[in-house]
C-alpha positions in Angstrom: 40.9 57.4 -74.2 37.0 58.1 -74.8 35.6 56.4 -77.5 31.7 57.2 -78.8 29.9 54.1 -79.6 26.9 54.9 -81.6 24.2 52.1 -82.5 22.5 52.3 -85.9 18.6 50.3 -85.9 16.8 50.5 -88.6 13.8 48.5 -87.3 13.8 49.3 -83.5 10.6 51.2 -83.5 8.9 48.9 -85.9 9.5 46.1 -83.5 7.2 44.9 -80.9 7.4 46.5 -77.3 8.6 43.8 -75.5 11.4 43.4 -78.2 12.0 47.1 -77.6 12.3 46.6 -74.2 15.1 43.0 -74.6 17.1 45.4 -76.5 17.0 48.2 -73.9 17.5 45.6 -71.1 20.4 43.8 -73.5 22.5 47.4 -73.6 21.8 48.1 -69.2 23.0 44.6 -69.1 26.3 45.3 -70.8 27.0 48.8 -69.3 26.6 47.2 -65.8 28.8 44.1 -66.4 31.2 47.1 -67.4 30.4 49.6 -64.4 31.1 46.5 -62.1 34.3 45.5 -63.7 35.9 48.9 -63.5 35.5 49.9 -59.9 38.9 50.6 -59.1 39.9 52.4 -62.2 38.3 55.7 -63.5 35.5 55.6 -65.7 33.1 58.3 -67.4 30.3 57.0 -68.9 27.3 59.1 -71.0 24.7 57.0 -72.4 22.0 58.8 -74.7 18.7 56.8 -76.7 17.3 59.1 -79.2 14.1 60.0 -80.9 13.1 59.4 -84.3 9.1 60.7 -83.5 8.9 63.4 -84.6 11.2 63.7 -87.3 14.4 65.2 -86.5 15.1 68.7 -88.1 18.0 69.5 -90.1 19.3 72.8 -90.5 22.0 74.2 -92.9 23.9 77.6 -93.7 23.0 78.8 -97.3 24.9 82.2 -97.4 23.6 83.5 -93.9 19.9 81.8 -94.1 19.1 78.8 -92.7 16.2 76.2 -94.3 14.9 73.8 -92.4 13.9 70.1 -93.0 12.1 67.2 -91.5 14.1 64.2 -91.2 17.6 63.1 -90.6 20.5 64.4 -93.1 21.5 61.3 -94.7 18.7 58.8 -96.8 20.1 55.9 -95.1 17.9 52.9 -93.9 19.7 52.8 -90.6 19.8 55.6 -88.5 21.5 56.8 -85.0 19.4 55.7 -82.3 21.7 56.8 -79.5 25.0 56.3 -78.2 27.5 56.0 -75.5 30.9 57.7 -74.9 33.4 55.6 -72.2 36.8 55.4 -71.1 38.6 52.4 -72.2 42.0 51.9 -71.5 42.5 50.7 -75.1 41.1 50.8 -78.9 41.0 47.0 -78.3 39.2 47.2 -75.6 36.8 49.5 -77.2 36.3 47.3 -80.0 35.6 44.1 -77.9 32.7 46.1 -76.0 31.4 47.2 -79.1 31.5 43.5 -80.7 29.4 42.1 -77.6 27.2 45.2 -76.4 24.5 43.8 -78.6 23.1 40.7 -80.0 20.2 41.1 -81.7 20.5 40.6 -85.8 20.5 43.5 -87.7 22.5 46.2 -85.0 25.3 48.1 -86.5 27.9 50.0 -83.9 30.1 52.2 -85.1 33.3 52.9 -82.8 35.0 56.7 -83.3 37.6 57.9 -80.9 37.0 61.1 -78.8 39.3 64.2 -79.4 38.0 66.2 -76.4 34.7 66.6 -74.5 33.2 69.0 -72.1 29.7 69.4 -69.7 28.4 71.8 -68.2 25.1 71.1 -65.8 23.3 74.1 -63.5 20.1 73.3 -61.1 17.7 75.7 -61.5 14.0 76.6 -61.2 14.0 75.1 -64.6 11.4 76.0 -68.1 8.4 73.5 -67.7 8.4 73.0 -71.9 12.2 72.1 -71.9 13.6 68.7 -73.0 17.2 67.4 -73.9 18.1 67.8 -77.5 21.2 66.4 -79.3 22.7 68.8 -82.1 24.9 67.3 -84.4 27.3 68.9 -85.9 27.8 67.3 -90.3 31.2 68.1 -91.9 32.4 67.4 -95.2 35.4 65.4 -94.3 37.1 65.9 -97.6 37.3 70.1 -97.0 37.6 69.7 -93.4 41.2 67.5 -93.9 42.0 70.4 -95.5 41.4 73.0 -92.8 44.7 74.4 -90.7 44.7 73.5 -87.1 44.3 77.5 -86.8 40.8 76.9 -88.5 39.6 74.2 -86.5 40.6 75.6 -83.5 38.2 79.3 -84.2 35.2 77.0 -85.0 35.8 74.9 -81.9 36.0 78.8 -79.5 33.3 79.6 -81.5 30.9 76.9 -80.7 32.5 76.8 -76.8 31.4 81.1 -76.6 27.8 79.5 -78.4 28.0 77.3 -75.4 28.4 79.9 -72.6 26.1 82.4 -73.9 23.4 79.9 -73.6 24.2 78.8 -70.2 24.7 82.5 -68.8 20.8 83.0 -70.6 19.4 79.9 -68.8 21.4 81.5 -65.2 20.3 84.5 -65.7 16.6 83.2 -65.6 17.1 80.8 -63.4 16.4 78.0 -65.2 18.2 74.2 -65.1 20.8 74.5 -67.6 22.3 71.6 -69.3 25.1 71.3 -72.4 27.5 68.7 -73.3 29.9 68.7 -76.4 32.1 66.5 -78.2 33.9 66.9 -80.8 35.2 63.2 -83.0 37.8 61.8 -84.3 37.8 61.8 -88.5 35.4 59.1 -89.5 38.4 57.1 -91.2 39.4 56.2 -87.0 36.1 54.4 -86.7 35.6 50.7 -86.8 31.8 49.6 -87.5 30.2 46.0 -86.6 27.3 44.4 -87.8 25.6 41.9 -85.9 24.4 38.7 -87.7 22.5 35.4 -86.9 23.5 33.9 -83.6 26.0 36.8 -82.5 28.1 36.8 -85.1 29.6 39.2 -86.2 31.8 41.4 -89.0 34.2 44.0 -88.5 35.1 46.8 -91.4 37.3 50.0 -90.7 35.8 53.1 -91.4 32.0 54.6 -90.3 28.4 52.6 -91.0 27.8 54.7 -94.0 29.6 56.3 -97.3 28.1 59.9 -97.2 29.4 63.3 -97.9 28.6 64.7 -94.8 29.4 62.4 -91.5 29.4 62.9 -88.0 31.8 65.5 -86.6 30.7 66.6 -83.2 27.4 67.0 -81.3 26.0 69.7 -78.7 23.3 68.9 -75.6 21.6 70.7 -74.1 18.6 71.2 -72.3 15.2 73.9 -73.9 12.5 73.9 -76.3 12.1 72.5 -79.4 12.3 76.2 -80.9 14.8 77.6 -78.4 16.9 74.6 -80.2 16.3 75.5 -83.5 17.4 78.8 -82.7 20.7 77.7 -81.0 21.5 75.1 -84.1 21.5 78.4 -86.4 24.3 80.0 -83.4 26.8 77.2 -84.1 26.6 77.3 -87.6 28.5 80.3 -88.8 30.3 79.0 -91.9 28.4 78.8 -95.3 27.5 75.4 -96.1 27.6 74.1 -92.2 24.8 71.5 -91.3 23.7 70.4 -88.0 20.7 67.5 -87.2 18.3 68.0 -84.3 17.3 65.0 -82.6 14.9 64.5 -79.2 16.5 62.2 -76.3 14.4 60.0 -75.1 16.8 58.7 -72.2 20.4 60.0 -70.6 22.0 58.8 -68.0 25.9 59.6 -66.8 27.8 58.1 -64.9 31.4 59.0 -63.2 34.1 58.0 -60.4 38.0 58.2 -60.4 40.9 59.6 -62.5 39.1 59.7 -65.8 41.9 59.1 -68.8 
């Protein structure tokens, strides 16, 4: 089972470089303990560190237009500064690499399952303005528990034919074409730690935050910061649908064997 662990900072780029950099070394330190340890079973491993400079951009459906804001959609002091999505064999298992990833005071990790992901990745002659942005995709948990699986399942197709027109564009130019997609578990599944003094550690059920809209899903892919904008505004087709746009400072992936 793939679970998404996503790390909340709220002081990461307020802190000194070389603290920066413990923190970065900290999390390589824990994904290759776990790489090493899982050699002989399968494994798929995507590990993302976002931007917060510049702002992200926040789009939303008002009745066919779409406004756009600086800045992350939720006022919250801690924000997503990037995640990782891995096979475990277990939510236990899940939950005790989320409890030691870290140690620094002050890091929150929220633990969601997976309900399906896909990737796509073409080589091409490539645009020289593009970088990797991360779309997420908000929902109003309260009316989406209330969709039929007949609902959910046109607004997944729809974002998947969102997904394919953009790669057949980048072919068609020849360009390097990249898109990943995910799409979570309700929030209510998620387990959230928050590190204190010395390592320790509490554990509460549910995500980091008590907002109306919450993580649902994310896009990546590879363009400009407007070619971006313009794709957010593809995969929002319902009234009322919000999506963040966040820069990606780092990705790597990793993958061998069977994954589950």
């Amino acid at each position: 089972m793939k679970y998404m662990l996503m790390a909340y900072d709220g002081d990461f780029h307020q802190s000194p470089p070389e603290e920066q950099q413990r923190r970065v070394q900290q999390h390589r330190r824990a994904l290759g303990e776990l790489i090493a340890g899982r050699r002989k079973r399968g494994l798929v491993l995507v590990s993302l560190g976002l931007d917060r400079r510049p702002e992200p951009i926040t789009i939303k459906n008002l009745r066919g237009s779409f406004p756009t804001v600086a800045g992350p959609f939720a006022e919250t002091k801690e924000v997503v500064g990037g995640f990782d999505i891995i096979d475990f064999d277990s939510r236990l298992e899940a939950l005790e690499f989320a409890a030691h990833e870290h140690t620094h005071e002050g890091h929150v990790a929220e633990v969601r399952p997976v309900l399906e992901m896909a990737w796509v990745e073409s080589v091409g002659a490539g645009a020289p303005l593009s970088q990797h942005f991360m779309i997420s995709y908000l929902i109003d948990e309260a009316l989406g528990m209330k969709q039929t699986p007949e609902q959910i399942e046109s607004c997944v197709r729809q974002r998947e034919g969102v997904a394919n027109e953009y790669l057949a564009r980048r072919m068609r130019r020849g360009e390097s074409a990249w898109w990943a997609g995910a799409r979570l578990d309700w929030s209510r599944n998620s387990t959230t730690f928050r590190i204190g003094a010395r390592g320790s550690y509490t554990k509460s059920d549910g995500p980091f935050a008590e907002t109306k809209e919450v993580l649902g899903g994310f896009a990546i892919l590879s363009c400009t910061r407007d070619e971006a904008i313009a794709w957010t505004r593809k995969l929002l087709p319902r009234d009322g649908d919000i999506a963040s746009i966040t820069p990606i400072t780092s990705i790597s992936w990793f993958y061998h064997g069977a994954a589950s």
